[in-house]
C-alpha positions as CSV (number, residue, x, y, z in Angstrom):
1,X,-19.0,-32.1,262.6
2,X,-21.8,-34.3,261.4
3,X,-25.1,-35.5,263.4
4,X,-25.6,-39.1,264.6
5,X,-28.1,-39.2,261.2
6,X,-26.0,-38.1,259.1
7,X,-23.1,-40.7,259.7
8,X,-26.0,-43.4,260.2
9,X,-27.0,-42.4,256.8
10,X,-23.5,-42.2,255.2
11,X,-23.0,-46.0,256.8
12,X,-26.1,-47.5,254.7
13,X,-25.9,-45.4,251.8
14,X,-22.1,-46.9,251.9
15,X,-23.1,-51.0,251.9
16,X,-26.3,-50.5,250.1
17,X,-23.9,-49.1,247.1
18,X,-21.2,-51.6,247.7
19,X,-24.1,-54.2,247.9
20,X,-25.5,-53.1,244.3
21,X,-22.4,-52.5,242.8
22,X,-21.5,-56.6,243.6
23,X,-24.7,-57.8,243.3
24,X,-24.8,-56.3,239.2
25,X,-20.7,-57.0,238.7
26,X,-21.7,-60.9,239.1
27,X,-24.4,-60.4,237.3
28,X,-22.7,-59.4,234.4
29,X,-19.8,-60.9,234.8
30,X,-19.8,-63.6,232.2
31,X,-20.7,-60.6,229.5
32,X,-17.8,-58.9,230.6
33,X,-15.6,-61.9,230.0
34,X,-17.1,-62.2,226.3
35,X,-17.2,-58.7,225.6
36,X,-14.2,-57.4,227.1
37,X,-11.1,-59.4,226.7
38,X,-7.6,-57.7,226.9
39,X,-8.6,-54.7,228.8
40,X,-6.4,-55.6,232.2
41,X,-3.2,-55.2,229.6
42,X,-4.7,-51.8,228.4
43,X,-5.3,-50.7,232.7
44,X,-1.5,-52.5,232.9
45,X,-0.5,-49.8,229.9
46,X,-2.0,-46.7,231.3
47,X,-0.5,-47.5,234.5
48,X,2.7,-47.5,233.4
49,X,2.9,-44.8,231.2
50,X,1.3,-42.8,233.8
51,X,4.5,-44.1,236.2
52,X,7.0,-43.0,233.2
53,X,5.4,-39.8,233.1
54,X,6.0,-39.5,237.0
55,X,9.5,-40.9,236.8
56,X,10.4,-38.1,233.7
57,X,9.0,-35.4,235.8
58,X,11.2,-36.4,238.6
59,X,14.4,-36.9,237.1
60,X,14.0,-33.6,234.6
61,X,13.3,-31.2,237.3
62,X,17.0,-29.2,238.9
């Protein structure tokens, strides 16, 4: 399906990105602390109302 390159590429590409992405995320990880408290309760929130949403479908449908 894919060449030897391809994957070989796909492998790099994959922990260079994962690389960057860490390397900036500690980087800026004392302005996220400043600049964005409370947002784990809003992810907790959206979670869950996606979860109710799921549940309601479930138990509506014959």
């Amino acid at each position: 399906m894919f060449s030897n390159g391809q994957l070989l590429f796909a492998v790099f590409f994959v922990i260079a990105f994962c690389g960057i992405i860490i390397f900036t995320y500690r980087k800026d990880f004392k302005g996220h602390q400043i600049h964005y408290k409370g947002t784990f309760k809003i992810l907790l929130t959206f979670i869950a109302a996606i979860i109710i949403l799921f549940f309601i479908k479930y138990f509506t449908q014959a």
